[in-house]
C-alpha positions, 0 to 999 in steps of 0.5 A: 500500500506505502509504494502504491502511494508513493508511485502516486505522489511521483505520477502527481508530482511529474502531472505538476512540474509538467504543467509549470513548464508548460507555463514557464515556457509560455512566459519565457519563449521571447526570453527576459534580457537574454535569459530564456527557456533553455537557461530556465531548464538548464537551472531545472536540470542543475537542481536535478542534479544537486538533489543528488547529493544535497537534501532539498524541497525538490517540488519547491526548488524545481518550481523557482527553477522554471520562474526565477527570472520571469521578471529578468526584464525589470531591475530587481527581478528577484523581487518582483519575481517573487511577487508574479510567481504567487498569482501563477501558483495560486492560480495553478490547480494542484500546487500545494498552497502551503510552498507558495510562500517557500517558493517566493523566498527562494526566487526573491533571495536568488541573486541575492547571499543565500542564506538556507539550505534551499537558497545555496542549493538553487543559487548554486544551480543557477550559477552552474548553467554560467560556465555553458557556451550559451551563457557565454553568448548570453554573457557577450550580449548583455555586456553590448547591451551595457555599452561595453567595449569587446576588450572590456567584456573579454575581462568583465567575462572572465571576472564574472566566472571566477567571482561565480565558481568561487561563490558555489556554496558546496564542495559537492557543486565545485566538484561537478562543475570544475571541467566546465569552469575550467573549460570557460576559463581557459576560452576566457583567458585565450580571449584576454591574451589577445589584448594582453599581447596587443598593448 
């Protein structure tokens, strides 16, 4: 009886996070500054991952992965972030009402010093998806976007990835990701070198 009631707990919760992504890709299919669906499922598969070996409130991170920038447009997106995701919750049939609030918490103090053990987990997901070739253009277009010479972006863009990797919270996600931040690194430092042997 226990494992006909988890199989059904599991198929509930695979109908739900189903139909949030549903919902995630309808908001985020034009992207939002340059963060879009595929950086929303990168940050659903990180957290996929984590869960692996840190102990997590899977419906809960899995959620703010698929909304956490729905709001990437606006200045401070984690808290109006937070604010839009109640209104999909509560309109969402089946979403436990009692993890709306958890939920929130975590798309506000996303870009922000985690503080919980559920916060470095999904800031630590979402800082994995960095050290991607997508997020490298990602990077290069939001830095354009900021008036940003080439030269200048190459340094801001290798910065941006050391300041990353060193603010993952766990031994665990440094170990995961060290072969993609080495990758990343070594693209970048290639890209400064060009300037280095120009001056």
């Amino acid at each position: 009886m226990l494992k006909i009631k988890k199989c059904v707990r599991i198929m509930n919760q695979k109908i739900l996070l189903d139909n949030l992504k549903r919902k995630s890709k309808n908001i985020m299919k034009d992207g939002k500054h340059f963060h879009d669906f595929a950086h929303i499922m990168g940050v659903y598969k990180n957290v996929e991952k984590l869960l692996k070996y840190e102990k997590g409130d899977r419906i809960v991170l899995l959620t703010a992965a698929l909304f956490h920038d729905i709001s990437r447009d606006i200045k401070d997106h984690g808290a109006e972030g937070a604010e839009c995701v109640k209104e999909i919750l509560i309109s969402t049939p089946g979403f436990p009402k009692d993890l709306i609030n958890s939920v929130s918490q975590i798309i506000n103090a996303h870009d922000k010093k985690p503080k919980t053990r559920n916060e470095k987990i999904f800031y630590d997901a979402d800082k994995m998806d960095a050290f991607n070739e997508l997020a490298t253009a990602r990077s290069f277009m939001m830095y354009a976007v900021d008036g940003l010479s080439l030269k200048k972006a190459c340094f801001e863009y290798l910065n941006l990835i050391n300041c990353f990797y060193n603010q993952l919270n766990t031994p665990t996600v440094k170990r995961l990701i060290r072969a993609q931040y080495k990758k990343a690194k070594n693209f970048a430092c290639k890209l400064v070198k060009n300037y280095e042997t120009s001056s």
